[in-house]
N, C-alpha and C positions, 0 to 999 in steps of 0.2 A: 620371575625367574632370577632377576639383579636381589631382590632379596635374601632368596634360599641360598646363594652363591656367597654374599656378605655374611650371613650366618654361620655356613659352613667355615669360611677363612676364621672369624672371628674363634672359633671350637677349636680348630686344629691349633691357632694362637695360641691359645690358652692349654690347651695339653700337650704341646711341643715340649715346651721345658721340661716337664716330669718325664716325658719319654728319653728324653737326654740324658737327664739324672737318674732316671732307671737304670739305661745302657749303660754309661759311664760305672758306676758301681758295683756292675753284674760283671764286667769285665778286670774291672780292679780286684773283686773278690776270686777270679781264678787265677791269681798270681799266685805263688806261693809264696810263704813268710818265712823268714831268715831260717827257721829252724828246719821248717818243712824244708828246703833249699839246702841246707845244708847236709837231712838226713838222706836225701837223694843221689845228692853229687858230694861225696866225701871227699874225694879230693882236692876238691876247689878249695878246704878250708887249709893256709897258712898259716903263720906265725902273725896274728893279729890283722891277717887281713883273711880278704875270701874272695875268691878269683871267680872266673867266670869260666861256665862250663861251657859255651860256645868254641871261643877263639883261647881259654887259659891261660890270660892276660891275668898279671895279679895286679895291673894298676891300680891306682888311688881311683874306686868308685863312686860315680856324681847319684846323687838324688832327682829325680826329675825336676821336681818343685821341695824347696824347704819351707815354703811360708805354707804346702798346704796343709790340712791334716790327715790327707792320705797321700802318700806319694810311691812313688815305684822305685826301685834303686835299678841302675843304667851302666852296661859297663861300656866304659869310658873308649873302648878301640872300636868295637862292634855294634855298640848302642841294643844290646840284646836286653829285656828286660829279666832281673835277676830274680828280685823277690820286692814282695812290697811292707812297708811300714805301718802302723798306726803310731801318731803322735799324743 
């Protein structure tokens, strides 16, 4: 029984990651993209910048991560996510 138990942990180990990096992905791809975002909430876009349709704060918007190659753009009062990037 100590065997089949060690077996299974060992399985789940090893598919855990991908199951992560599935989720993680499936959920970044239903962001929308600056454009998609923009043609929805028209408003939101100013004079070189793009507000947020939540709270319509035009502050200076943070990126989640810049080092990764997907990230989410965050607006900076509400932390709502806006739209996402590919780098």
């Amino acid at each position: 029984m100590d065997m089949i138990g060690n077996a299974l942990l060992i399985v789940v180990m090893l598919l855990l990651p991908y199951g992560v990096w599935r989720c993680a992905r499936c959920c970044w791809r239903r962001s929308p993209t600056l454009r998609e975002y923009l043609a929805k909430h028209a408003a939101c876009k100013g004079e070189g910048e793009v507000g947020c349709y939540r709270c319509g704060a035009f502050h200076p918007i943070a990126a989640e991560d810049l080092s990764a190659v997907r990230c989410k753009t965050l607006c900076r009062c509400c932390k709502t996510v806006l739209w996402r990037s590919d780098f």
